[in-house]
C-alpha positions, 0 to 999 in steps of 0.5 A: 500500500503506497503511503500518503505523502507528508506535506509542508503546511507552509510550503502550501502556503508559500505556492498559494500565495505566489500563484496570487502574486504572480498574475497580479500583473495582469488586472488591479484586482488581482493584486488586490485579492492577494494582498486581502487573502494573504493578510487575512491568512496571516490574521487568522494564524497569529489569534491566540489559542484559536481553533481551526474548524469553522464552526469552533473559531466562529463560535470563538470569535463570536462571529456568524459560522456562515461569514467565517466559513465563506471567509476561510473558504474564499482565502484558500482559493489559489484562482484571485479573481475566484476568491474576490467573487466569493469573499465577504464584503468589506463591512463583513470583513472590518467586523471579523478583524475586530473580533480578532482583535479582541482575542489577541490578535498583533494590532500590526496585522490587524492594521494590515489586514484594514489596509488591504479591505480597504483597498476591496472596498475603494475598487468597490466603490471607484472602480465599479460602483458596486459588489455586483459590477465587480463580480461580473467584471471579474468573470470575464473568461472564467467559465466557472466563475461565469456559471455560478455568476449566471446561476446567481444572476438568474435565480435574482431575476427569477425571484423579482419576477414571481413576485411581479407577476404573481404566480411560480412553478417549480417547472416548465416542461417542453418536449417536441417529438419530430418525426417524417410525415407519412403524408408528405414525405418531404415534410416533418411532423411535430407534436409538442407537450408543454406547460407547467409542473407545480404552478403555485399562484403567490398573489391575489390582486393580479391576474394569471394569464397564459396565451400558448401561441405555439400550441393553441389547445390546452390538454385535460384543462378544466373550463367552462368554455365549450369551443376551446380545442382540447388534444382527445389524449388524457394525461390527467391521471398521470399529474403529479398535482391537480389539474388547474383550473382555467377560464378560456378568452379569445383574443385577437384569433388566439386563446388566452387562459386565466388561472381560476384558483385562488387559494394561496400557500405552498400547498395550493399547486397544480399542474397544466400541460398543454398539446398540439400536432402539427402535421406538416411542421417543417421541411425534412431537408435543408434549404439554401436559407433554412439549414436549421431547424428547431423547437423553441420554449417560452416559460410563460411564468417565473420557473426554477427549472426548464426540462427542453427536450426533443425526441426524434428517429435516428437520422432526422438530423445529420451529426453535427452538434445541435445548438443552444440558442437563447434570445432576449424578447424582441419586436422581431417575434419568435426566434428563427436560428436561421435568421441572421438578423436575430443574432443581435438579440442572442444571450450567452448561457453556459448550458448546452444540448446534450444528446442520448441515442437510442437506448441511452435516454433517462426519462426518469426525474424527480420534478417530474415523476411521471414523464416516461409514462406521458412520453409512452402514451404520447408515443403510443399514439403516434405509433412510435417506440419511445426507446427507440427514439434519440433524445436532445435535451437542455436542462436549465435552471431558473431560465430568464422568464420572456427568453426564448430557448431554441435547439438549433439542429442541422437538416439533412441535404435532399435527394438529388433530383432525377434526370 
């Protein structure tokens, strides 16, 4: 058995702080975020008789667990950029020094350490304005950095508008099953379900509405309009919650439902998917100007997670990487991958489109735990074995409500013609 190797506590230390100093060249807060964790290194150390674990020195200097351990976390990062994003802010740090002071402390590296917090707080202050423009800034070609500053970004967004429009769920599901058209052979056929797992209403003084211009039908929706088109499939019994209950306008040739219930509280959830075909939904080949083809999702409610998925017959595509586009709302409508035009309105997300063969899918999730046997009763009644289908799919949480999401796939080239 090959022992473990001894290492020198110090030695540690000493590369830590040279992998800081060394790219500090490069951008001001990088020098600043070494000088701030070396210091704070250096205070932690020289408390008298203080324990090591976070929970024991937090109870020691009688300061919040979480701030000390987000501190200690932070300074024993070796990426600077990384531990300025995830350190404390000024005001928490000043606090932290001085309980250190008071157990013992050398006011010499309690100065330093003041010292280099103020020179986190005036990049703060000067430089960006706030803790949140400096955060972004400093992601700028960090991937990791960039994923969790995105994450946090959106679940902001998420949060204000829950509370704006009043109403939450926990997901919206979007699955498109593409397949040829047996009519036309030259065209695809599609069939969408979509809507929402979990849907909770948070206010009672604004209004729920939903207009589904990509569907047109409420499937197992209850109502009391007797002219809205309903899909003759049922997948009530496989809710996870009661179906919601909804009045049906007509708007402008469109239908826009409004949620019915009113009850409150973390209890009070229902769920409303919606389904439509459409025979001829696109062409099966690529054109000059239409290489792509792709479904699209809207949420249109804050949700805390996007379940995009599309199934198809091995083939339908070539083998090219499929794209995760996302647009930002424009007067330019539903986003088109094959209009040039809409890149402007295109926003970077680290999420991408993974792909599972014929064999390889999961169709089991917690958030939904009845999607494999929806899938089946939908498949069945296209005549198609679910299993035997390739899977393209995008997971995404708290997706930007009013985006849109859209799994750019490249058609196959024609038959060439006979002369």
């Amino acid at each position: 058995m090959k022992s473990a190797a001894k290492t020198n506590p110090n030695a540690q230390q000493g590369s830590r702080d040279s992998t800081l100093a060394g790219v500090a060249s490069y951008r001001p807060e990088v020098g600043i975020a070494a000088g701030l964790a070396a210091c704070l290194r250096r205070l932690f150390e020289e408390i008298p008789d203080a324990p090591r674990r976070p929970s024991a020195l937090a109870t020691h200097l009688g300061v919040s667990r979480v701030l000390i351990s987000r501190t200690l976390g932070a300074i024993a990062l070796t990426n600077p950029l990384d531990m300025l994003q995830r350190v404390p802010g000024p005001e928490t740090l000043r606090g932290i020094v001085e309980a250190a002071v008071t157990k013992g402390a050398p006011p010499t590296t309690a100065d330093a350490a003041i010292d280099a917090i103020e020179q986190f707080s005036r990049i703060i202050r000067d430089s960006f304005g706030t803790r949140a423009a400096l955060n972004a800034a400093i992601c700028a070609n960090q991937p990791d950095m960039q994923r969790r500053l995105e994450l946090d970004s959106r679940y902001r967004v998420f949060k204000g508008m829950r509370e704006l429009r009043g109403v939450e769920a926990a997901t919206w599901l979007s699955t498109t099953f593409v397949a040829p058209n047996h009519d036309n052979p030259a065209m695809l056929s599609a069939t969408v379900l979509q809507g929402f797992i979990a849907l909770r209403r948070l206010r009672n003084d604004v209004p729920v509405n939903f207009a589904f211009d990509a569907i047109g039908a409420v499937a197992n929706a209850h109502t009391d309009a007797v002219d809205v088109p309903s899909s003759t499939l049922s997948l009530e019994d496989l809710y996870t919650h009661k179906p919601a209950v909804l009045d049906v306008d007509t708007m402008g040739g469109k239908m826009m439902y409004r949620l019915r219930q009113s009850g409150l509280g973390k209890h009070a959830l229902t769920d409303m998917l919606a389904m439509v075909r459409v025979p001829e939904w696109r062409s099966r080949f690529a054109r000059p100007d239409r290489p792509l083809v792709g479904p699209f999702a809207q949420p249109t409610a804050p949700v805390k997670l996007l379940v995009f998925d599309l199934l198809a017959p091995a083939g339908t595509f070539t083998e090219e990487s499929p794209l995760l586009s996302v647009y930002a709302p424009s007067m330019r409508g539903a986003a088109n991958p094959n209009d040039a035009w809409r890149d402007i309105d295109r926003a970077s997300v680290p999420e991408t489109v993974e792909i599972f063969k014929p064999g390889e899918q999961s169709f089991e999730m917690p958030e939904i735990p009845n999607y494999r046997h929806m899938l089946q009763r939908v498949a069945g009644e296209m005549r198609q074995d679910l299993d035997a289908l390739q899977l393209y799919r995008v997971r995404m949480a708290y997706p930007v409500f009013g985006f849109q999401f859209v799994i750019s796939l490249h058609l196959p080239a024609g038959p060439a013609p006979i002369e």
